[in-house]
ZAGU-905646 format. One record per residue (C-alpha): x, y, z. Coordinates in steps of 0.02 Angstrom, whole numbers, padded with zeros to 5 digits. Layout:
<nodes>
+--------+--------+--------+
!     c1 !     c2 !     c3 !
+--------+--------+--------+
!      X !      Y !      Z !
...
+--------+--------+--------+
</nodes>
This chain:
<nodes>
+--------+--------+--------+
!     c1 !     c2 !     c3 !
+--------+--------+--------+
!  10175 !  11180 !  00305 !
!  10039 !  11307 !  00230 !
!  09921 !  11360 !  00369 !
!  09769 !  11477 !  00397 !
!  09802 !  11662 !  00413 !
!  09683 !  11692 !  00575 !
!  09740 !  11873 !  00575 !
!  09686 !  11919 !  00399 !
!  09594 !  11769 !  00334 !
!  09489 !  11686 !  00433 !
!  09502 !  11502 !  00458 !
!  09325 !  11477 !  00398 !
!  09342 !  11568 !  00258 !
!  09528 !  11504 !  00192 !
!  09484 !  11336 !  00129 !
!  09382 !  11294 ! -00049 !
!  09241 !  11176 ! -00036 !
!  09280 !  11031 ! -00135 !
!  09191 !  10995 ! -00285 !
!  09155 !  10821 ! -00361 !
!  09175 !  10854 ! -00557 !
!  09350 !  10898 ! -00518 !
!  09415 !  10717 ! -00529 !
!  09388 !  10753 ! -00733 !
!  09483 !  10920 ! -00746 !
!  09629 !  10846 ! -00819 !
!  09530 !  10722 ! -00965 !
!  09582 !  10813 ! -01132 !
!  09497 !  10939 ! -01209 !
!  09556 !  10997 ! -01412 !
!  09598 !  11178 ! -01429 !
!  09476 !  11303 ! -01458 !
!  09498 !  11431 ! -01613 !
!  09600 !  11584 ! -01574 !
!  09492 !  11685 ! -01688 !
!  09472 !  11875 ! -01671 !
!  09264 !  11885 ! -01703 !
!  09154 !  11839 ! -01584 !
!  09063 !  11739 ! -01677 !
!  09198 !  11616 ! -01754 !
!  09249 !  11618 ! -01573 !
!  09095 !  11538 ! -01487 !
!  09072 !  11439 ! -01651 !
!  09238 !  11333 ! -01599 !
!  09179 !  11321 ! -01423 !
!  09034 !  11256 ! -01467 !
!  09082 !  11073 ! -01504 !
!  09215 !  11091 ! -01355 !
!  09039 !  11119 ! -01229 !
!  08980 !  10964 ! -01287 !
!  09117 !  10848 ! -01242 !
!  09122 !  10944 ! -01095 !
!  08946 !  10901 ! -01032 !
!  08971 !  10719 ! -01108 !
!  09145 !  10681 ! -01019 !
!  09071 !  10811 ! -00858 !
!  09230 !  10887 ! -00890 !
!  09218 !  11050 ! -00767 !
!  09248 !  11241 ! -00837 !
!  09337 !  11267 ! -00644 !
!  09489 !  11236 ! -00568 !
!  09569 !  11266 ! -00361 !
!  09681 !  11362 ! -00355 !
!  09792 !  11397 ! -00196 !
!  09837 !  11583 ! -00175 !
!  09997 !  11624 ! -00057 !
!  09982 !  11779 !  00050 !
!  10176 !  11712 !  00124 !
!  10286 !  11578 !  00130 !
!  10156 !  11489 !  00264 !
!  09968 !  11561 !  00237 !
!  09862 !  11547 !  00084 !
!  09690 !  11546 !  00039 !
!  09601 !  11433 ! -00095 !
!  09477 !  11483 ! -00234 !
!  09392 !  11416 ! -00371 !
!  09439 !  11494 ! -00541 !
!  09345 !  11503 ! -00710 !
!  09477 !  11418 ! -00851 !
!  09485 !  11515 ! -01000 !
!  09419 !  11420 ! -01135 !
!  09316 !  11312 ! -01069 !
!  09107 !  11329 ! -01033 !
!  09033 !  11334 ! -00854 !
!  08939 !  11157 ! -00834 !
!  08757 !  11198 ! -00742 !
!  08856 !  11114 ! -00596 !
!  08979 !  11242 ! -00611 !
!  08913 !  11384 ! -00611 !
!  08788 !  11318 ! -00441 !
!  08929 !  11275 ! -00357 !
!  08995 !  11446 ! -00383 !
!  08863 !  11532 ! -00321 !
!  08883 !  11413 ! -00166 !
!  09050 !  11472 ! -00128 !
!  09011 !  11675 ! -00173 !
!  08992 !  11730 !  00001 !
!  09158 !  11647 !  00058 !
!  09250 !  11726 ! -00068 !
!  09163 !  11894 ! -00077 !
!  09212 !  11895 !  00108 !
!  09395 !  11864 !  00052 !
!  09393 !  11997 ! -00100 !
!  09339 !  12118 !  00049 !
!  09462 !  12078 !  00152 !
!  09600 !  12111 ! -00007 !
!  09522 !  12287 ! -00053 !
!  09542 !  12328 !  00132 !
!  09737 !  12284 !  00123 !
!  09784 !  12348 ! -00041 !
!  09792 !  12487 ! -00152 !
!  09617 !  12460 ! -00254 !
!  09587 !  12518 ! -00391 !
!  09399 !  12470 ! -00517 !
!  09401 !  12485 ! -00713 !
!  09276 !  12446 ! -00852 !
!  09229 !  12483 ! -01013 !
!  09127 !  12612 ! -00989 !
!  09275 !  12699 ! -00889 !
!  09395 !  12811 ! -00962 !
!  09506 !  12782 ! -00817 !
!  09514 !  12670 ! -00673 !
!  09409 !  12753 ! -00497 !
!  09521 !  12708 ! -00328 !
!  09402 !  12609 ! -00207 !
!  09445 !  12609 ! -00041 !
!  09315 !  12474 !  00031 !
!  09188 !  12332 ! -00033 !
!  09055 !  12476 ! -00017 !
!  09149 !  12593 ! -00133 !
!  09135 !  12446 ! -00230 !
!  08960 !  12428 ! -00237 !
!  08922 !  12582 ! -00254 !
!  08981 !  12588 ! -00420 !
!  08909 !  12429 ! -00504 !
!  08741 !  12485 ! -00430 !
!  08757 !  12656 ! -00524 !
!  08769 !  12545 ! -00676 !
!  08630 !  12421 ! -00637 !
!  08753 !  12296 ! -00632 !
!  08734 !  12127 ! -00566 !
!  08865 !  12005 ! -00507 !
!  08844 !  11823 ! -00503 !
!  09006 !  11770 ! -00438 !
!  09180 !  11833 ! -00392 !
!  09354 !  11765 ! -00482 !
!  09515 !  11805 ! -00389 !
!  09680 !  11794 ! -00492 !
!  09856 !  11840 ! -00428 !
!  09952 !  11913 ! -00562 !
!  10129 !  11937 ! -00553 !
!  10250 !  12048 ! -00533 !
!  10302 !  12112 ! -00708 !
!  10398 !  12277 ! -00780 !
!  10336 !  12340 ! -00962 !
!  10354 !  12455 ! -01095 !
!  10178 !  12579 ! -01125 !
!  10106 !  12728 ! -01191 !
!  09997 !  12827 ! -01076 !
!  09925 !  13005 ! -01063 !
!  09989 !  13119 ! -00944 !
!  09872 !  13260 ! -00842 !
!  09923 !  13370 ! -00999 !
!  09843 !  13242 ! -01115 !
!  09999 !  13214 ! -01186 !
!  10056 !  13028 ! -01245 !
!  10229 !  12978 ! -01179 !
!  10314 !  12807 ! -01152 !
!  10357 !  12748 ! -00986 !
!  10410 !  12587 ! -00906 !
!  10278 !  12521 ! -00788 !
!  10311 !  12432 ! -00647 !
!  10173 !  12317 ! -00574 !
!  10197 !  12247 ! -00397 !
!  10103 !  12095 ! -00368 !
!  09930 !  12106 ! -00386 !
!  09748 !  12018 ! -00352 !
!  09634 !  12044 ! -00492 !
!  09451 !  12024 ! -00445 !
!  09311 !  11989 ! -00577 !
!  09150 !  12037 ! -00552 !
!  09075 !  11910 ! -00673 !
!  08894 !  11866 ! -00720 !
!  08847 !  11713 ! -00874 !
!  08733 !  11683 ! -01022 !
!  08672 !  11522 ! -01073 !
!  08782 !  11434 ! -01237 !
!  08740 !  11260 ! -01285 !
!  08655 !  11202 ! -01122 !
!  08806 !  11276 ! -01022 !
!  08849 !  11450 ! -00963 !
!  08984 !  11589 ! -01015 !
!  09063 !  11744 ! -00941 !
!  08948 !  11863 ! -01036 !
!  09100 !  11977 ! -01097 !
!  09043 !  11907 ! -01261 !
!  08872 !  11971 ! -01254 !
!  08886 !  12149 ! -01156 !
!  08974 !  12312 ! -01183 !
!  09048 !  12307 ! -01001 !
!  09100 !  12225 ! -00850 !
!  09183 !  12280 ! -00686 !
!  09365 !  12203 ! -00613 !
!  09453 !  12281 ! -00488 !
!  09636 !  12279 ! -00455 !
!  09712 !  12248 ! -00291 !
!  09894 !  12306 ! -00269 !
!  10018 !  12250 ! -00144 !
!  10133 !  12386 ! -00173 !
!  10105 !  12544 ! -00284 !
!  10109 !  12529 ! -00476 !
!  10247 !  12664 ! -00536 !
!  10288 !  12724 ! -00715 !
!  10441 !  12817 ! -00774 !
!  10453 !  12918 ! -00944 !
!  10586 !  12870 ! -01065 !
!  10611 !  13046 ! -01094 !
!  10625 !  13151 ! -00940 !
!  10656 !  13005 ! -00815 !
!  10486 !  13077 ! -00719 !
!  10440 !  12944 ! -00608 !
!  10235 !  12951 ! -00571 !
!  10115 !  12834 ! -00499 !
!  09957 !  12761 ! -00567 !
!  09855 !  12904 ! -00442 !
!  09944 !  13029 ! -00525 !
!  09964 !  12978 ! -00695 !
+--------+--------+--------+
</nodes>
């Protein structure tokens, strides 16, 4: 039986609100346009938000996040694809402190690291602060936090050593939580994430275990830090 971490999550903290639309999360929705251009992009979305608001289909999902075989946490997640109903995107902001308090709680267990566009490589944070130190250099405001676990996976990649020198290597990603600092613009009534519309946004990668690479070449193993 999953139960409430009390030593790392509180018990206030580990449970999702429920949310009413969510009865109509599985009514179908067609497939939007895998189209390279923005534009041709939002156009197929376009007719996808109305059936959406019609049918009050929701652009969220729970989603239960194991920290063990026993303790989890929930969170609400934004499903690609979809548009963020007004509803949505209040009850979002509803649930931000909750699950800004959890995102804390990750950075302060992991090894966290932030990235963005406007980076040319990812800055190690150490706490939420570090955090928020950064978006606020960039002016940079947050309406709500997404937390993803991503698996463990092992893949070929070029990368630039401290010599600026491109080499292959086999990475080798631990699990990891991947935290999006997200904010919207309106489209059709609804809301977006506004990676369409802006040059950057912030996500920060939490690690349980180290990321390592090793060259093809020399058999040099390195670590993201040190890469």
């Amino acid at each position: 039986m999953l139960t409430a971490n009390k030593g790392f999550i509180p018990e206030d903290l580990f449970k999702a609100p429920e949310y009413e639309l969510a009865k109509n999360h599985n009514k179908e929705l067609p497939d939007v346009e895998k189209i390279a251009t923005r534009a041709r992009y939002l156009d197929s979305l376009a007719p996808i938000s109305a059936i959406q608001v019609f049918e009050e289909i929701p652009g969220i999902k729970k989603s239960t996040i194991l920290l063990n075989t026993e303790t989890f946490f929930e969170v609400w997640n934004v499903i690609p694809d979809r548009v963020l109903l007004p509803e949505d995107l209040e009850f979002l902001k509803q649930d931000a402190n909750r699950v800004e308090s959890i995102a804390k709680n990750l950075l302060w267990l992991g090894d966290s690291w932030i990235s963005s566009q406007i980076f040319e490589k990812k800055l190690k944070v150490a706490t939420w602060e570090d955090v928020q130190k950064v978006v606020n250099r960039y002016e940079y405001e947050y309406e709500f936090i997404d937390i993803v676990e991503v698996p463990y996976k092992v893949s070929l990649e070029s990368h630039k050593n401290k010599f600026g020198e491109v080499n292959e290597y086999w990475g080798v990603y631990p699990t990891c939580w991947n935290i999006s600092l997200n904010r919207t613009r309106g489209f059709n009534g609804c809301y977006i994430i506004n990676d369409y519309n802006s040059s950057y946004s912030f996500n920060i990668e939490v690690w349980a275990g180290i990321p390592f690479f090793r060259n093809l070449k020399t058999g040099e193993v390195v670590t993201l830090e040190n890469l």
